[in-house]
C-alpha positions as CSV (number, residue, x, y, z in Angstrom):
1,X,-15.0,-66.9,50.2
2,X,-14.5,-63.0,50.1
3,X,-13.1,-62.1,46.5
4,X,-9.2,-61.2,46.3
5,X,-9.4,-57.9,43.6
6,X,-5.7,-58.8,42.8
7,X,-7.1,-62.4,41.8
8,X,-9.4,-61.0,39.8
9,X,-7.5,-58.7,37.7
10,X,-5.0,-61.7,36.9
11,X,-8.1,-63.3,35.6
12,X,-8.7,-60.8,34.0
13,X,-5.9,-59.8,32.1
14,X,-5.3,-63.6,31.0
15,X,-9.2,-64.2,29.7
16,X,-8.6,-63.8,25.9
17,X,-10.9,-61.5,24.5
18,X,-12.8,-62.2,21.4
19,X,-10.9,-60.6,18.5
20,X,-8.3,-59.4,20.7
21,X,-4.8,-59.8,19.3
22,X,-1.8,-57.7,20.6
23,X,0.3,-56.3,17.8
24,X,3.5,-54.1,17.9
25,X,3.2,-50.3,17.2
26,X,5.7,-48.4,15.4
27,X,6.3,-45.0,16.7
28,X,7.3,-43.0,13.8
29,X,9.7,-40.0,14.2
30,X,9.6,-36.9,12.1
31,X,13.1,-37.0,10.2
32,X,11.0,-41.1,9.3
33,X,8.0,-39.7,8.0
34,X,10.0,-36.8,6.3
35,X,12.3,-38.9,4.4
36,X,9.1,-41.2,3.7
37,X,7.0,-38.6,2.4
38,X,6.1,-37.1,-1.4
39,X,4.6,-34.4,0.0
40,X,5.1,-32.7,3.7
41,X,1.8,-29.8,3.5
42,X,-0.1,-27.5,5.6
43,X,-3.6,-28.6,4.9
44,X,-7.3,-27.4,6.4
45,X,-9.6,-30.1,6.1
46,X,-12.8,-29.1,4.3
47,X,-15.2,-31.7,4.0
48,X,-15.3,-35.8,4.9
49,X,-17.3,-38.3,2.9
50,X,-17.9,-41.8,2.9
51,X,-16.3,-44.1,0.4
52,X,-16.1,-47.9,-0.6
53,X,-12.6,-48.1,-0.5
54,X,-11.6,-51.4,1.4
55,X,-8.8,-51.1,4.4
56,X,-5.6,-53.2,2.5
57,X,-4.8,-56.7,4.0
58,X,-3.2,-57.4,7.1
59,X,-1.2,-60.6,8.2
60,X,-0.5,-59.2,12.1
61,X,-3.7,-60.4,12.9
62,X,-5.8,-57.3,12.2
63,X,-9.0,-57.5,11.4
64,X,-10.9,-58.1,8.2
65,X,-11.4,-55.1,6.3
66,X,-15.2,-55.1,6.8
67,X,-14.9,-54.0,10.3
68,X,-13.3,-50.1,8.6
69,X,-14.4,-47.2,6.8
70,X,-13.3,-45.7,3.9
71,X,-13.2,-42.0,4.3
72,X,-12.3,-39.2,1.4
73,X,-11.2,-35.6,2.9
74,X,-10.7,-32.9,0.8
75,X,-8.5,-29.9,2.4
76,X,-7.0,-26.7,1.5
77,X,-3.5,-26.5,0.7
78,X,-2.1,-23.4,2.7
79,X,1.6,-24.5,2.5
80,X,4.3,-26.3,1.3
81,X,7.5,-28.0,3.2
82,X,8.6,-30.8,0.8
83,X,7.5,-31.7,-2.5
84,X,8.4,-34.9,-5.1
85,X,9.3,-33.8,-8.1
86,X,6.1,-35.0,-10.3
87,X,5.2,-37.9,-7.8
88,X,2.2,-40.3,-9.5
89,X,-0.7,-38.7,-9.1
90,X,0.7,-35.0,-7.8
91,X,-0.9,-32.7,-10.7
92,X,-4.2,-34.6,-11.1
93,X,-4.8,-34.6,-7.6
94,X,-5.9,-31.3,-8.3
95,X,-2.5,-30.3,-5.8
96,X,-2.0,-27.3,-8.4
97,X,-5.4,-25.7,-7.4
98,X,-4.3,-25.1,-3.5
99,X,-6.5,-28.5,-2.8
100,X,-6.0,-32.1,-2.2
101,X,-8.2,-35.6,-1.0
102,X,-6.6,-37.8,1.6
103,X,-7.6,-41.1,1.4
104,X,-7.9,-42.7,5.4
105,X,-10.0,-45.3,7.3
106,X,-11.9,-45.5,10.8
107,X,-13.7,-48.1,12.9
108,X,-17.6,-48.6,11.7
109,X,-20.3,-48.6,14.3
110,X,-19.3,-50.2,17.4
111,X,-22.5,-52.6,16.4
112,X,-20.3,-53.6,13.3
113,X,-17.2,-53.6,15.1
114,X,-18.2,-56.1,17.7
115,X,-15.7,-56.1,20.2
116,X,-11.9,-56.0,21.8
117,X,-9.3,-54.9,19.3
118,X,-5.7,-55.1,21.1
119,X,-3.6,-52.2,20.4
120,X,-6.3,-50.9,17.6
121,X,-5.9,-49.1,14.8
122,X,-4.7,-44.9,15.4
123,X,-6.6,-43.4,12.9
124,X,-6.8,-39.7,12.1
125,X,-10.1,-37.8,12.8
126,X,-10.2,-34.6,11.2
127,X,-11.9,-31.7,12.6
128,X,-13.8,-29.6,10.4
129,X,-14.1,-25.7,10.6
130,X,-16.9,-24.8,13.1
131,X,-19.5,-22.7,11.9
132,X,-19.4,-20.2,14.6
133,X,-16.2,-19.0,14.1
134,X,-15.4,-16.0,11.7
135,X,-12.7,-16.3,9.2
136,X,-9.9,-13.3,10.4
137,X,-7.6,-12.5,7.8
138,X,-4.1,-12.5,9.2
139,X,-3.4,-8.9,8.2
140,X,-6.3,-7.4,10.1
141,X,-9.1,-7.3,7.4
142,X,-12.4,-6.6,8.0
143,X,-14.1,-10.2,9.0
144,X,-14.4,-12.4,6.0
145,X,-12.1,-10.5,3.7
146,X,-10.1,-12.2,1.3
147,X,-6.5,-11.8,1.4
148,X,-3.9,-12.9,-1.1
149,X,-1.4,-16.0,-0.6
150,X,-1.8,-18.5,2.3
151,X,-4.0,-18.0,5.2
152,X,-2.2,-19.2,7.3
153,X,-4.3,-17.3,10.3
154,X,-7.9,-18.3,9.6
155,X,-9.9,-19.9,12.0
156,X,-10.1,-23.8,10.9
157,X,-8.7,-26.2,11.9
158,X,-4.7,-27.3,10.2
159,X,-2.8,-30.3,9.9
160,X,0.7,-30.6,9.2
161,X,0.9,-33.9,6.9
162,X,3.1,-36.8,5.9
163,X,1.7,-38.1,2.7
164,X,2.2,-40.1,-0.1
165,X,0.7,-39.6,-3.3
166,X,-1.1,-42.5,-4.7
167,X,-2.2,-43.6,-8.2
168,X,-5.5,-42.8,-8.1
169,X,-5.2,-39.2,-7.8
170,X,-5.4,-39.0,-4.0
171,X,-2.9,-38.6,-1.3
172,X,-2.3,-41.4,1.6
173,X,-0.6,-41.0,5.0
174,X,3.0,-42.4,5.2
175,X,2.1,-44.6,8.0
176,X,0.0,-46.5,6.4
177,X,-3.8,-47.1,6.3
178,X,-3.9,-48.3,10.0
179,X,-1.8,-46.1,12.0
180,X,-2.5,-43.2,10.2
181,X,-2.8,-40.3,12.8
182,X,1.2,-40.5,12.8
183,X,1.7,-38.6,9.7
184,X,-0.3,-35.9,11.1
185,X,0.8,-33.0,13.4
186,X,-2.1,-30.7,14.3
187,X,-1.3,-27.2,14.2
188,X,-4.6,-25.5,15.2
189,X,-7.5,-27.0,16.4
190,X,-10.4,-26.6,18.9
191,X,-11.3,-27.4,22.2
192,X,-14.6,-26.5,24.2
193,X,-15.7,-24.4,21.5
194,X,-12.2,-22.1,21.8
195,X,-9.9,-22.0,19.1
196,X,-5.9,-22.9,20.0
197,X,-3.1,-22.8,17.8
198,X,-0.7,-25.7,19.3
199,X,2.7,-24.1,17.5
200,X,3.3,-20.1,17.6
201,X,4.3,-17.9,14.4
202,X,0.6,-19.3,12.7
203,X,0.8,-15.3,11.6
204,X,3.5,-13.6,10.3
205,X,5.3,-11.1,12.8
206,X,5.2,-7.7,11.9
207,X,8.2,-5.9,10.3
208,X,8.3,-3.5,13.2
209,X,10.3,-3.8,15.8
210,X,10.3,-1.9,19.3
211,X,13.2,-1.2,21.7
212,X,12.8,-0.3,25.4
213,X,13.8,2.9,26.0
214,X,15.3,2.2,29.1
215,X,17.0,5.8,31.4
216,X,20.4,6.0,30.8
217,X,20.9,2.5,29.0
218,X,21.7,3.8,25.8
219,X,21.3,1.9,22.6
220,X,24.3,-0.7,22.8
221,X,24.4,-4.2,23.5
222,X,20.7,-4.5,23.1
223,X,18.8,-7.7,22.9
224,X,15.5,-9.3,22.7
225,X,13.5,-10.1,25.6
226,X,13.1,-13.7,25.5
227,X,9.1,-13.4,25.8
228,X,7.1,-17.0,25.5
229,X,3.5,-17.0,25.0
230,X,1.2,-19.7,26.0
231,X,0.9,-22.9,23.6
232,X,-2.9,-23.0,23.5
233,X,-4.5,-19.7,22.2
234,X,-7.5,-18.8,22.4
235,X,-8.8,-17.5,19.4
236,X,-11.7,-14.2,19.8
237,X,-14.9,-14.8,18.0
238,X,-17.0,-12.1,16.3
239,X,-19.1,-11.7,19.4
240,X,-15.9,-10.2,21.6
241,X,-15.6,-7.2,18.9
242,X,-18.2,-5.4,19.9
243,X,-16.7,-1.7,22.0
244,X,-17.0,0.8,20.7
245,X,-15.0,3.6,22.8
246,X,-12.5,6.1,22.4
247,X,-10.5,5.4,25.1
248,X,-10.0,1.5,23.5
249,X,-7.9,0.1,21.1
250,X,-8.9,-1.2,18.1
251,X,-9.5,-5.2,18.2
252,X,-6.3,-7.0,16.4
253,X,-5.8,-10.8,15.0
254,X,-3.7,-12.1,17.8
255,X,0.0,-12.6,16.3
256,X,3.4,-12.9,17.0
257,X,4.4,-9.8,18.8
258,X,7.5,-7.7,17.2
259,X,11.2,-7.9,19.2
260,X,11.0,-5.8,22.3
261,X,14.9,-4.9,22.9
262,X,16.0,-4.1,26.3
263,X,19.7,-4.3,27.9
264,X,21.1,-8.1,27.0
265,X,21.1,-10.1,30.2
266,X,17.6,-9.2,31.8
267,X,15.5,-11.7,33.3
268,X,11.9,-12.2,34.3
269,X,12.5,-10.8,37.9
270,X,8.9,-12.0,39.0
271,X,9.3,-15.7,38.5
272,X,8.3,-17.5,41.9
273,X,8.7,-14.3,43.4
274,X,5.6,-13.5,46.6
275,X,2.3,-12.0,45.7
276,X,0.1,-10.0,47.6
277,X,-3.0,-8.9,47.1
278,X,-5.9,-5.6,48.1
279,X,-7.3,-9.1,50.1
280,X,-4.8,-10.9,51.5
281,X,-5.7,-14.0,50.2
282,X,-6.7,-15.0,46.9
283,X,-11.0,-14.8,46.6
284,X,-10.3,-17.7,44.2
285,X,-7.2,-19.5,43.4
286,X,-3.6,-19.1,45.1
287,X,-1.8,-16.2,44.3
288,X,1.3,-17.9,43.7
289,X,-0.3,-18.7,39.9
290,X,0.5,-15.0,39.4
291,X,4.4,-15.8,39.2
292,X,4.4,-19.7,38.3
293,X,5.6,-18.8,35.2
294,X,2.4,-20.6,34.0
295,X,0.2,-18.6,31.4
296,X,-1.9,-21.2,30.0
297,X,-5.8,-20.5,29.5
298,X,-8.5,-22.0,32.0
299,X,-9.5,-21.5,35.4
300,X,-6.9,-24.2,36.9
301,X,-4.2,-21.3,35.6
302,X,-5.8,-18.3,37.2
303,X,-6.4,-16.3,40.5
304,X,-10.0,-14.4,40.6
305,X,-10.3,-11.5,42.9
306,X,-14.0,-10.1,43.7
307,X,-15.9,-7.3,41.7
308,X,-14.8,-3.7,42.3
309,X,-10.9,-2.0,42.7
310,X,-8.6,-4.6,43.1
311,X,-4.6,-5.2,43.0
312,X,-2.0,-7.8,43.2
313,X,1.9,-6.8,44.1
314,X,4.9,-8.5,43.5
315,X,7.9,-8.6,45.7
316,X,11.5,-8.3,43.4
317,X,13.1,-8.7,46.5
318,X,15.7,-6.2,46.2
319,X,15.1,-2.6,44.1
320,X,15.9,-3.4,40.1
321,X,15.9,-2.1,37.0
322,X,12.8,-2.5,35.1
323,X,12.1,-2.3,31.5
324,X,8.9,-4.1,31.0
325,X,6.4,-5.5,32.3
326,X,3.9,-8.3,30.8
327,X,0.1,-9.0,32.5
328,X,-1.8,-11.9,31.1
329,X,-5.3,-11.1,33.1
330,X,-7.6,-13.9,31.4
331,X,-8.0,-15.4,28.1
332,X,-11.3,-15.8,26.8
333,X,-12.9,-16.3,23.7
334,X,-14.9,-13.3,24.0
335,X,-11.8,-11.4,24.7
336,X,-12.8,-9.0,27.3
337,X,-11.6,-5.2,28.1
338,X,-10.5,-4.7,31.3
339,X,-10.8,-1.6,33.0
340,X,-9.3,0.8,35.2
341,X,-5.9,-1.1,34.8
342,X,-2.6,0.7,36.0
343,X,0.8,-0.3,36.9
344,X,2.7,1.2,39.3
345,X,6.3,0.5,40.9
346,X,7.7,1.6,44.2
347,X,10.7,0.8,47.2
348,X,7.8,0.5,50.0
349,X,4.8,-2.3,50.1
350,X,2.5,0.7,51.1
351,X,3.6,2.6,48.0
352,X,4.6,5.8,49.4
353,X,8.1,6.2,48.3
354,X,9.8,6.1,44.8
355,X,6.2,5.3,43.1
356,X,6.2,5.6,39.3
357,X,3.3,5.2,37.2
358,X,4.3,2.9,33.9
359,X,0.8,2.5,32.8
360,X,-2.7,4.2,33.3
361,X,-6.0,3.1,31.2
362,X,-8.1,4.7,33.8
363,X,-9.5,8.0,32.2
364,X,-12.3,8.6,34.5
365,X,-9.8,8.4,37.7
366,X,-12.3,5.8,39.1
367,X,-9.1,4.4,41.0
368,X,-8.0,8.3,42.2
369,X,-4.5,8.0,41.1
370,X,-5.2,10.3,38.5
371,X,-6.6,10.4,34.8
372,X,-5.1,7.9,32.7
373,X,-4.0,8.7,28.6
374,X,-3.4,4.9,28.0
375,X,-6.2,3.1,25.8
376,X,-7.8,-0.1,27.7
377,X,-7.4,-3.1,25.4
378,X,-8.7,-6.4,24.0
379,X,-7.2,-9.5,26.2
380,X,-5.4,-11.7,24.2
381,X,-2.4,-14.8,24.2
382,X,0.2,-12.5,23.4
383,X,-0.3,-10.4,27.2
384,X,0.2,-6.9,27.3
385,X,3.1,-5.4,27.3
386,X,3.9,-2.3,29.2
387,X,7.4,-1.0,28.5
388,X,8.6,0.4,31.8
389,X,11.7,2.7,30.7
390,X,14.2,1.2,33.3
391,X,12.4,2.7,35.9
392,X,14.2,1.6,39.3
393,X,11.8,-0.1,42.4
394,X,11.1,-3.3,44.3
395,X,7.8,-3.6,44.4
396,X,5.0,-3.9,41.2
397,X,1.5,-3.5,41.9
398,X,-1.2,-3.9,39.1
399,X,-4.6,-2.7,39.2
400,X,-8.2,-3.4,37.8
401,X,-11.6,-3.3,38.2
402,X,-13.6,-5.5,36.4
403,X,-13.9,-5.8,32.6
404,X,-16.4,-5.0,29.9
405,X,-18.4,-8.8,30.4
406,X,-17.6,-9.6,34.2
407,X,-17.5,-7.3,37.3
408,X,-14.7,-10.1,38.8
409,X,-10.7,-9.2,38.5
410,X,-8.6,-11.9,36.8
411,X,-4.8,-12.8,36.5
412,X,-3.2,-14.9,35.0
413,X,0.3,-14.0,35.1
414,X,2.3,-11.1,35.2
415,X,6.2,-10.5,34.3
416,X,8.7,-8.0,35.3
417,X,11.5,-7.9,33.0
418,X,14.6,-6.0,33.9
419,X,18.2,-6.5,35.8
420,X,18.3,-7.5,39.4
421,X,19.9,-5.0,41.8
422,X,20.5,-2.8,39.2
């Protein structure tokens, strides 16, 4: 008889499995682990060691507490959100000294484990700072300086946690012993040896703020450009520091980038809008990435054009006021210079008439559109912002050709910030 697959998967979904018990899982919200909590901290894990505490006593049909592991981890206390007033256990848990032990379980050796668990424990696994990242003080010290208050900016690994202090001088997650992962949000972390930060404003913005000093828009009724970042960022390494040029800017800690005020009511005029480029088609990836509005890091979020002078163009549609413009080219932990870039705007696709030069990097006039004073410049998540003086056009066309560690010519994404039909 010739097997029926849709047999077989009844079977097997009604074939008990040994050990396997189906429990309910409580999804905890944050304003529930808030209220819960004696302490709500920033912490960076430090170091994980093995203890003999036993996992506490179950009556849903969990397991016996031989099947977990006891785990101490000691982490850094960068900040505060909510304290208890004197909870047990707060001051000799050594909280006072910017350091604390969370007490958590995992699963033993799968050999020890020894088979199904139904809707298992979610335990927290803490990453721990990898050794091949540089610690970057967030005001732009030399690598490995020490810098006063939290760190908020360094490269390891953060956590923002729900915990409860316990008697024993240690801190538990709110959650409890076997869903513990809840009380944790991660804040940075790693991923295929790149650092991210998964919430923005880990540094502090700078006090400076710039304001688009758009022709003939005066200085009323100003507002922010609403600019948005990608949520993973990539975080350089000490490798990617490593020009050493006149004509490039000095390496910065990626950070939130100050206000940039232009006229209130301007858009991103390139979103969706049609891409060309000096091939026609893309050598790699579709061009219509370069408007998605998409600016995260990876090659599924790029378009790669071939080594040697190279240009995508953007079609506003109808000629606008523009005030600036914003090109993510690639993010990469080695944080590469690009060269030869310029940006240009124009009424005609050929770029004959109207054509203004809003930025120029290309000193040597490899590109012959003449000598460029602008300084070429570390990639990083923030983009690069180009502020275009409400300089009137249709068309955006952006230059390179290659950067300092690949001859190829990468984009990400590119925005054109300004008033439609102005």
């Amino acid at each position: 008889m010739k097997p029926q697959p849709h047999l077989l998967a009844i079977a097997l979904m009604l074939t008990p499995f040994r050990g396997a018990v189906a429990r309910p899982i409580h999804i905890f919200s944050l304003t529930e682990i808030w209220d819960m909590a004696d302490l709500v901290a920033v912490i960076a894990p430090e170091s994980t060691e093995r203890t003999n505490d036993p996992m506490p006593p179950a009556t849903d049909g969990r397991r016996s507490p031989e099947y977990y592991q006891g785990l101490n981890t000691r982490c850094r206390v960068l900040g505060v959100f909510k304290a208890k007033e004197n909870p047990e256990g707060y001051r000799e848990g050594g909280f006072e000294q910017g350091s604390l032990t969370v007490v958590h379980f995992a699963y033993k050796s799968e050999d020890k484990v020894g088979g199904f668990e139904m809707n298992g424990g979610h335990f927290i696994y803490f990453l721990l700072p990898p050794e091949n990242l540089a610690a970057i003080a967030v005001q732009g010290n030399a690598v490995g300086a020490k810098t006063s208050g939290p760190e908020l900016g360094r490269s390891a690994p953060t956590y923002l946690a729900f915990l409860k202090a316990d008697r024993d001088r240690r801190f538990r997650p709110v959650s409890g012993d076997y869903d513990s992962a809840f009380s944790f949000r991660t804040l940075v972390g790693t991923q295929f040896g790149d650092m991210f930060f998964a919430t923005r404003g880990v540094a502090s913005p700078s006090a400076e703020t710039n304001s688009a000093s758009a022709t003939g828009a005066g200085t009323t009724n100003l507002a922010p450009i609403p600019l948005r970042g990608p949520m993973r960022l990539v975080f350089p390494t000490n490798s990617s520091r490593t020009v050493s040029d006149p004509h490039t800017e000095a390496w910065r800690f990626p950070q939130r980038r100050p206000p940039f005020l232009a006229p209130a009511g301007v858009t991103n005029l390139a979103l969706c809008k049609r891409v060309t480029s000096s091939l026609g088609p893309s050598f790699s990836g579709p061009l219509f990435r370069v408007t998605d509005g998409d600016k995260e890091p990876g090659d599924g979020h790029l378009v790669e054009l071939p080594a040697g002078e190279q240009w995508v163009q953007i079609d506003l549609e109808r000629s606008s006021q523009i005030f600036a413009v914003v090109i993510w080219h690639i993010q990469q932990r080695n944080a590469p210079v690009f060269q030869c870039v310029v940006v240009q705007t124009a009424d005609d696709p050929q770029f004959r008439t109207n054509v203004h030069t809003l930025f120029d990097n290309d000193y040597a006039n490899f590109l012959g559109l003449g000598a460029g004073e602008d300084k070429q410049y570390y990639e990083a998540s923030d983009g690069k912002l180009i502020d275009a003086k409400g300089v009137q056009g249709r068309y955006v066309r952006c230059y390179s050709k290659g950067s300092n560690v690949s001859s190829l010519n990468y984009y990400t994404e590119i925005e054109v910030w300004g008033l439609s039909g102005a």
